[in-house]
TISE-650444 format. One record per atom (N, C-alpha, C, O, CB): residue in three letters; chain; atom name; x, y, z. Coordinates in steps of 0.2 Angstrom, whole numbers, padded with zeros to 4 digits. Glycine has a CB too. Layout:
N
  type  mol  atom   east  north     up
   Ala    A    CA      X      Y      Z
...
END
This chain:
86
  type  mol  atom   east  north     up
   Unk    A     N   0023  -0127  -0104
   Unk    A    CA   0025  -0121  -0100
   Unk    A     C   0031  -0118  -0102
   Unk    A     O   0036  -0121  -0103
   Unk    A    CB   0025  -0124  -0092
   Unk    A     N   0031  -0111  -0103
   Unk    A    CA   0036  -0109  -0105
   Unk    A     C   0042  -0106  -0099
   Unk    A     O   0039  -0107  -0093
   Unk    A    CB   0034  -0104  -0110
   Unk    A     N   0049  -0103  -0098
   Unk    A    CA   0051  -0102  -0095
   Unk    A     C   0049  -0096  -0090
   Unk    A     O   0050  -0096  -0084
   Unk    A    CB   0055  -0102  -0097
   Unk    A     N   0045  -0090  -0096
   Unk    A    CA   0043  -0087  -0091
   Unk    A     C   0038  -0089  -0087
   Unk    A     O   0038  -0088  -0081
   Unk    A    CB   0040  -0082  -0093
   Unk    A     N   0033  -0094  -0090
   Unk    A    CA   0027  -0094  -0084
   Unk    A     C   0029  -0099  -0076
   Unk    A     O   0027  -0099  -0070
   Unk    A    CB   0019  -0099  -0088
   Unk    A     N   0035  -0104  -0080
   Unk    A    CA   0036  -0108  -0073
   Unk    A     C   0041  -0101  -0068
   Unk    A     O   0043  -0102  -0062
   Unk    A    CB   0042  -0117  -0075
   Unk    A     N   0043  -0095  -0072
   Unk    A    CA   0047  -0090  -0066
   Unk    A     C   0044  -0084  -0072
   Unk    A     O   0044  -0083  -0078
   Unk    A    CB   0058  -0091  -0064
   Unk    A     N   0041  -0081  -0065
   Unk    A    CA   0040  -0073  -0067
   Unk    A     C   0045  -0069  -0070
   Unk    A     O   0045  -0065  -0075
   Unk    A    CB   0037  -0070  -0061
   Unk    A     N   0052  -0070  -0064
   Unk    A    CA   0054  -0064  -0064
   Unk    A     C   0059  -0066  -0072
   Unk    A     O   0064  -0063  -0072
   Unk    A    CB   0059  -0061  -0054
   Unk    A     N   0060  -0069  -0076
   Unk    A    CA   0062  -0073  -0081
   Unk    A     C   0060  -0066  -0086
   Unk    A     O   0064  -0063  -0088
   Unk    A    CB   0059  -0081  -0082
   Unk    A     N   0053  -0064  -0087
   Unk    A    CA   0051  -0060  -0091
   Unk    A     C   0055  -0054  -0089
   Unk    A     O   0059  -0055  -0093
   Unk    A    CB   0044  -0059  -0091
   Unk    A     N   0056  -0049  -0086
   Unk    A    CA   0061  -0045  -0081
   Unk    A     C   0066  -0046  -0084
   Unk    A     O   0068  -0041  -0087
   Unk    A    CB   0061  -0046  -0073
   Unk    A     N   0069  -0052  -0084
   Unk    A    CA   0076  -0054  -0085
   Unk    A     C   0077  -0052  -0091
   Unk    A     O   0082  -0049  -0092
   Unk    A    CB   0078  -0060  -0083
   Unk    A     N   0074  -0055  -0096
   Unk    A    CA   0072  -0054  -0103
   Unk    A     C   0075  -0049  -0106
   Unk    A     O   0080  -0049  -0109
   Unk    A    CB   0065  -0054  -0104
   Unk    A     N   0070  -0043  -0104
   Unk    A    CA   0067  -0037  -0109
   Unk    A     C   0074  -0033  -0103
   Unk    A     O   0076  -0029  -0107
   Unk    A    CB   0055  -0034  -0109
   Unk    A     N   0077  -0032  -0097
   Unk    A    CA   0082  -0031  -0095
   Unk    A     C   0087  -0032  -0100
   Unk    A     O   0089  -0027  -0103
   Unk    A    CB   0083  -0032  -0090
   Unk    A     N   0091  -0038  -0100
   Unk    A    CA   0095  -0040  -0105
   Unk    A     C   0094  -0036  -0114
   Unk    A     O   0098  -0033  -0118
   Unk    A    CB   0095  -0048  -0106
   Unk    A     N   0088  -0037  -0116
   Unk    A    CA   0086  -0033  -0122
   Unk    A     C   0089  -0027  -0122
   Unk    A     O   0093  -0025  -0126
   Unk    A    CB   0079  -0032  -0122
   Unk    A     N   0086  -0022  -0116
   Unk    A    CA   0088  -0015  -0117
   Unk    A     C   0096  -0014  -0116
   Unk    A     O   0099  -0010  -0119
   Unk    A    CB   0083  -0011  -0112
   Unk    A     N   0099  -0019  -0111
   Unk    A    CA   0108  -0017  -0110
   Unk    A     C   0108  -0020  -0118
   Unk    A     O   0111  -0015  -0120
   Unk    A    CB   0114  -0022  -0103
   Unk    A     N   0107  -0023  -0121
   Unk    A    CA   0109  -0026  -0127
   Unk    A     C   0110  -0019  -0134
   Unk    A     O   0114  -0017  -0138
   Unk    A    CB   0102  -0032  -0128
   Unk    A     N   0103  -0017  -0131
   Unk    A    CA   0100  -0010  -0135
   Unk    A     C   0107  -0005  -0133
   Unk    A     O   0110  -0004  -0138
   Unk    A    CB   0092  -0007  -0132
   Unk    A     N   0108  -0003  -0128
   Unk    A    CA   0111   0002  -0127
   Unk    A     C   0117   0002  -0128
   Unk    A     O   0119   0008  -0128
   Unk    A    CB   0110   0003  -0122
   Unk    A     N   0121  -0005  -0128
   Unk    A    CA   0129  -0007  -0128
   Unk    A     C   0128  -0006  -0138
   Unk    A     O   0133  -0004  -0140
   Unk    A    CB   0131  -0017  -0125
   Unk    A     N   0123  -0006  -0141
   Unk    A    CA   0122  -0006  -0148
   Unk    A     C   0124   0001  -0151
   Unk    A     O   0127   0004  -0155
   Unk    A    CB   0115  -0008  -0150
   Unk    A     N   0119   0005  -0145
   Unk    A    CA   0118   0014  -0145
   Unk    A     C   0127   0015  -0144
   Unk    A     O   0131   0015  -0149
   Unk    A    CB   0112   0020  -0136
   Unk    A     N   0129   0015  -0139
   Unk    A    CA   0135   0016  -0138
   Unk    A     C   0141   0016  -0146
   Unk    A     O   0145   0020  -0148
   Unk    A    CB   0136   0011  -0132
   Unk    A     N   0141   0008  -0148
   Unk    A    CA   0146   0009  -0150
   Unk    A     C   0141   0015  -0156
   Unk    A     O   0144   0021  -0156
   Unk    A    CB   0151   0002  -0153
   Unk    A     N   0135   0014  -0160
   Unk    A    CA   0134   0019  -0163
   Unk    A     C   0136   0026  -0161
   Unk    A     O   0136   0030  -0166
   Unk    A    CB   0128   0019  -0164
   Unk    A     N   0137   0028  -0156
   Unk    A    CA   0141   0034  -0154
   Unk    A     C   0146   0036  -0156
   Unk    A     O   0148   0041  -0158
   Unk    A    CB   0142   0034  -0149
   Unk    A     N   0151   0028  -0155
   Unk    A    CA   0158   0027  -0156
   Unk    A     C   0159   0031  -0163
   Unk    A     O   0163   0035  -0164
   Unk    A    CB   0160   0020  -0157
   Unk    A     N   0154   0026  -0167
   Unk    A    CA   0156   0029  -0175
   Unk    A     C   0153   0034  -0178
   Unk    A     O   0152   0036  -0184
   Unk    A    CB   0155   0025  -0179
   Unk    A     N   0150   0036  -0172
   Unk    A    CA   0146   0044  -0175
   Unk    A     C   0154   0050  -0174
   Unk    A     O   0156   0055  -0178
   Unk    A    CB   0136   0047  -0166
   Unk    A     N   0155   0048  -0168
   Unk    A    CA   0163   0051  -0166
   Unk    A     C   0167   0052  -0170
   Unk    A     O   0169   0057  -0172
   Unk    A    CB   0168   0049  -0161
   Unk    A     N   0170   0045  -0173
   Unk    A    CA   0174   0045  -0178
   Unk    A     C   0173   0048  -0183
   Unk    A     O   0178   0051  -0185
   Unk    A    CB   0175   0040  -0179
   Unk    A     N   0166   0049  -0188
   Unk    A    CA   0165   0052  -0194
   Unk    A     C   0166   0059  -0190
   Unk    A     O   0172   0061  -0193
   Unk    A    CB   0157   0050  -0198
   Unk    A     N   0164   0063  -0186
   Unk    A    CA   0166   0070  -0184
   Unk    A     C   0174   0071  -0185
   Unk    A     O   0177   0075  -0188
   Unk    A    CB   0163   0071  -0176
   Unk    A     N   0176   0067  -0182
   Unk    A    CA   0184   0065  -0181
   Unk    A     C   0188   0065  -0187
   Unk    A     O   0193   0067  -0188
   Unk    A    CB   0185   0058  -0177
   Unk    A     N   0185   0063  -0192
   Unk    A    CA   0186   0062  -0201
   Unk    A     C   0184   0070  -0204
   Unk    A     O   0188   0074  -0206
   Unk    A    CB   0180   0055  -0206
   Unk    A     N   0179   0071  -0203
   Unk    A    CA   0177   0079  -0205
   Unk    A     C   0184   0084  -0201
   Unk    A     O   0188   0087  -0204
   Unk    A    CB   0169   0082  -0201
   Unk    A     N   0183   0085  -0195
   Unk    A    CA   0187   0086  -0193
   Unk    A     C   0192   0090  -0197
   Unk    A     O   0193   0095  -0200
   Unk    A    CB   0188   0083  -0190
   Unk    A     N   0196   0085  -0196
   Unk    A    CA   0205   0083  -0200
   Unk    A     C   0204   0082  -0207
   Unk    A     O   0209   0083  -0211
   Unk    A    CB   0209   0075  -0198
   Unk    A     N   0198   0082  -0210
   Unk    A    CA   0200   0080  -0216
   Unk    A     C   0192   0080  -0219
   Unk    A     O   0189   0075  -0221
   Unk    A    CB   0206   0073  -0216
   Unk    A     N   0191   0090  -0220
   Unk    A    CA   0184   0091  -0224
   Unk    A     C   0182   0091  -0228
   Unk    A     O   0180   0096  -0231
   Unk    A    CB   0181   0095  -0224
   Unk    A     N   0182   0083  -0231
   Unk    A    CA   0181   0083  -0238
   Unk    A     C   0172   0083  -0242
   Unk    A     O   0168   0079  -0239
   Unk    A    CB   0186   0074  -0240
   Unk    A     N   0170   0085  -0245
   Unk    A    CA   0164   0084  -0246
   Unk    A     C   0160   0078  -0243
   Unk    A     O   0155   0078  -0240
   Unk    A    CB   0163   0084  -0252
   Unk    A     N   0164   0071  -0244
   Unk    A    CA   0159   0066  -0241
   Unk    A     C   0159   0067  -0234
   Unk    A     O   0154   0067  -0230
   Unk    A    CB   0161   0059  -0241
   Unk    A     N   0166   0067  -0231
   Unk    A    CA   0165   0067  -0224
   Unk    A     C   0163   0073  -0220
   Unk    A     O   0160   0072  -0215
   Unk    A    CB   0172   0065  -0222
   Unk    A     N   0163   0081  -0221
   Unk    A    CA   0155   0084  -0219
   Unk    A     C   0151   0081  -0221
   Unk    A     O   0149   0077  -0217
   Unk    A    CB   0152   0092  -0221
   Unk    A     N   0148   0078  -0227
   Unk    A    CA   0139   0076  -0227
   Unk    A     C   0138   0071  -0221
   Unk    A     O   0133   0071  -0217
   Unk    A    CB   0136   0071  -0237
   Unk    A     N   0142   0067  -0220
   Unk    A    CA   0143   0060  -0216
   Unk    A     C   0140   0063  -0209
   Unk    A     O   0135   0061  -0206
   Unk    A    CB   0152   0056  -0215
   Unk    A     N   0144   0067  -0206
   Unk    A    CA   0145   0071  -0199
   Unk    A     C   0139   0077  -0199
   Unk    A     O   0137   0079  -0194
   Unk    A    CB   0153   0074  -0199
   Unk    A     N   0137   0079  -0205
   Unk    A    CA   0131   0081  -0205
   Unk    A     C   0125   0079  -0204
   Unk    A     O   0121   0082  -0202
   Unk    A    CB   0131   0083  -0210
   Unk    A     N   0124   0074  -0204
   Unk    A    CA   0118   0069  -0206
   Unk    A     C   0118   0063  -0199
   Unk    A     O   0117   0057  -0199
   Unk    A    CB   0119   0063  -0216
   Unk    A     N   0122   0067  -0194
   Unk    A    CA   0123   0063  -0189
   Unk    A     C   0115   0067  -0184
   Unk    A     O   0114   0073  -0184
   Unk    A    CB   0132   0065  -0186
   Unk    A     N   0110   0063  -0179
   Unk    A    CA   0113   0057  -0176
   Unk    A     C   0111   0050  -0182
   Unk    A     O   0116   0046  -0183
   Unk    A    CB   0109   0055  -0167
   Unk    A     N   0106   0050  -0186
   Unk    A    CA   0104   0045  -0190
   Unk    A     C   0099   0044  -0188
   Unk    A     O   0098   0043  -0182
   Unk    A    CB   0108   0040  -0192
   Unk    A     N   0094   0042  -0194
   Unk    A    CA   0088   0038  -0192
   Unk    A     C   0090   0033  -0188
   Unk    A     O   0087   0034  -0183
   Unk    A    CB   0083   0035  -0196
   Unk    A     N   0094   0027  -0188
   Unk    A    CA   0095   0022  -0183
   Unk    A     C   0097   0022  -0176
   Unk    A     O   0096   0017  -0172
   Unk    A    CB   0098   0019  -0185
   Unk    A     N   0100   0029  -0174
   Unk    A    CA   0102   0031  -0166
   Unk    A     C   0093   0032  -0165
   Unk    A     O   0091   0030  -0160
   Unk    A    CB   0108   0038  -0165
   Unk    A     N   0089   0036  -0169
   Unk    A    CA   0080   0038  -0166
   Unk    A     C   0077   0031  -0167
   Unk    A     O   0075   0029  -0162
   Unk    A    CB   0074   0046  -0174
   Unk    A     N   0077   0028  -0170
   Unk    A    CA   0074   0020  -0172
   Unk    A     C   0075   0016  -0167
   Unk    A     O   0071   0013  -0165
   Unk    A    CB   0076   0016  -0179
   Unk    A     N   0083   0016  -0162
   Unk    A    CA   0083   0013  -0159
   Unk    A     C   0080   0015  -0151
   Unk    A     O   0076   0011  -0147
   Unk    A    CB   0088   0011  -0160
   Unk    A     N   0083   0023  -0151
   Unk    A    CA   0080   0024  -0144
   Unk    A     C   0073   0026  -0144
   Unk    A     O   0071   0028  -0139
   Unk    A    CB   0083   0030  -0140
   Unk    A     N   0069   0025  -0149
   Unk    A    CA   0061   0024  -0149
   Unk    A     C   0059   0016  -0146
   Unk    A     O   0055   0015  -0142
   Unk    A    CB   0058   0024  -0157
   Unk    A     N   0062   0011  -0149
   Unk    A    CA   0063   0004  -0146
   Unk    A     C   0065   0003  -0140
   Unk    A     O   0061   0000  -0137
   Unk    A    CB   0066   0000  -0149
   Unk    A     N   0070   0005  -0137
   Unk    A    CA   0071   0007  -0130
   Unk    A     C   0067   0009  -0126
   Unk    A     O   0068   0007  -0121
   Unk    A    CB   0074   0009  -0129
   Unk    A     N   0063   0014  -0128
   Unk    A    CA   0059   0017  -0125
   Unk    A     C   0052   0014  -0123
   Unk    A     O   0048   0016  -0119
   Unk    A    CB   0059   0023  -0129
   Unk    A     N   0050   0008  -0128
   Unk    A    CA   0047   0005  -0128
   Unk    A     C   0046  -0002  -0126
   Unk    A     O   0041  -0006  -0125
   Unk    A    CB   0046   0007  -0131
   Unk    A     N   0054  -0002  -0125
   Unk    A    CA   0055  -0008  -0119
   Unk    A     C   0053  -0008  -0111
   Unk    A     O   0052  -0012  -0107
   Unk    A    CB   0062  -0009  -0119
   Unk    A     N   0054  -0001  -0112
   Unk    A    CA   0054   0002  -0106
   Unk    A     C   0047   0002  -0102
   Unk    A     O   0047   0002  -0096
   Unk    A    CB   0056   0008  -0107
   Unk    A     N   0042   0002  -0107
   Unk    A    CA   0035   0003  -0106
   Unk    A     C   0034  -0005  -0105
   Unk    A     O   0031  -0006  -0100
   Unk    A    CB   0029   0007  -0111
   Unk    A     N   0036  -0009  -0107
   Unk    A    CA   0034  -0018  -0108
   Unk    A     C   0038  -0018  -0100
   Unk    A     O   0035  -0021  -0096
   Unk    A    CB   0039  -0024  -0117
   Unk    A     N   0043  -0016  -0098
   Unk    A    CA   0045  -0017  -0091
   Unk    A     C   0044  -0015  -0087
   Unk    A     O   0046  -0017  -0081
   Unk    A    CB   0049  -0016  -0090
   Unk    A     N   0038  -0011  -0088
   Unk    A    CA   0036  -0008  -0082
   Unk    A     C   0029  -0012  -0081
   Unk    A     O   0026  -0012  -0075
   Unk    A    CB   0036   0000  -0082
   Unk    A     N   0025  -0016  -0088
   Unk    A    CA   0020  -0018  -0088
   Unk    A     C   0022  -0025  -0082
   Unk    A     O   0019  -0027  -0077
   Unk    A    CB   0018  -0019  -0095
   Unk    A     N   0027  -0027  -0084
   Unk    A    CA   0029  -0036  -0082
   Unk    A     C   0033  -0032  -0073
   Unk    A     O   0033  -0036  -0068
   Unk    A    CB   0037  -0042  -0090
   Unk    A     N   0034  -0027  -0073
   Unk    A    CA   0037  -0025  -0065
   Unk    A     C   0030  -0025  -0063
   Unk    A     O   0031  -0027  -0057
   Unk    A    CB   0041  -0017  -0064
   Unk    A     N   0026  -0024  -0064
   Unk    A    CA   0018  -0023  -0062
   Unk    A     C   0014  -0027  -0060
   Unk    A     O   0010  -0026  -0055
   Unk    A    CB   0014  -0022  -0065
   Unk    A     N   0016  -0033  -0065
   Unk    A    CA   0013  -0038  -0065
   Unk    A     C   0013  -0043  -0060
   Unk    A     O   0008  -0045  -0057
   Unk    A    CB   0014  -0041  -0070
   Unk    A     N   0021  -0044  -0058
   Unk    A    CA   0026  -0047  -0054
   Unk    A     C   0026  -0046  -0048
   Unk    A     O   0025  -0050  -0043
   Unk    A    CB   0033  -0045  -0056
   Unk    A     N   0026  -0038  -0046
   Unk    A    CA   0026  -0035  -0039
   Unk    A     C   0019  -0033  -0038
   Unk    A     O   0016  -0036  -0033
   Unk    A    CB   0031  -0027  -0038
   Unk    A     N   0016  -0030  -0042
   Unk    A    CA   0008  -0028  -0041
   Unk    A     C   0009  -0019  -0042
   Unk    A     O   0015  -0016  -0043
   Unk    A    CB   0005  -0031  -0031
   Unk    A     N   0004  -0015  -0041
   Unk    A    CA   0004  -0008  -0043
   Unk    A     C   0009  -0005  -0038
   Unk    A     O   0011  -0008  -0033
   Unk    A    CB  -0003  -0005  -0043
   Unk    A     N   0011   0000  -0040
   Unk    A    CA   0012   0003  -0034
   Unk    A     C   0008   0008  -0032
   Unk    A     O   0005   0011  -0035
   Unk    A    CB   0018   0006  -0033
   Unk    A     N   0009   0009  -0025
   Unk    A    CA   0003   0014  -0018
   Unk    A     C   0005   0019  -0019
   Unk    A     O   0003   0024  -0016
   Unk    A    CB   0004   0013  -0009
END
């Protein structure tokens, strides 16, 4: 028996932590999306426009596609757990 099946709400708990996990990831990717602008800025050297150019990055879209799709698995196991809603 796994943890989820001896507790429902464990699945919930799960794929919640997952996505704060996700999001605390997005964030600092922000951080250093800021900073490369912040390098252009002050100091427009060919690399650093291309850098700040090429912002947000496939990996800020790659992740909030996964998020997004956490989101649909959370709403399956919120369903599951509570039942439909009226």
């Amino acid at each position: 028996m796994t943890d989820r099946d001896a507790d429902p709400y464990q699945a919930i708990e799960d794929l919640l932590d997952e996505i704060q996990l996700k999001h605390f990831d997005q964030a600092e990717r922000l951080g250093d999306y800021r900073r490369l602008v912040e390098d252009a800025r002050h100091d427009p050297t060919d690399d650093n426009v291309r850098l700040a150019r090429s912002l947000p990055g496939a990996k800020y879209f790659v992740t909030t596609e996964y998020i997004r799709q956490l989101w649909l698995k959370l709403e399956v196991e919120l369903a599951k757990t509570f039942g439909e809603a009226g």
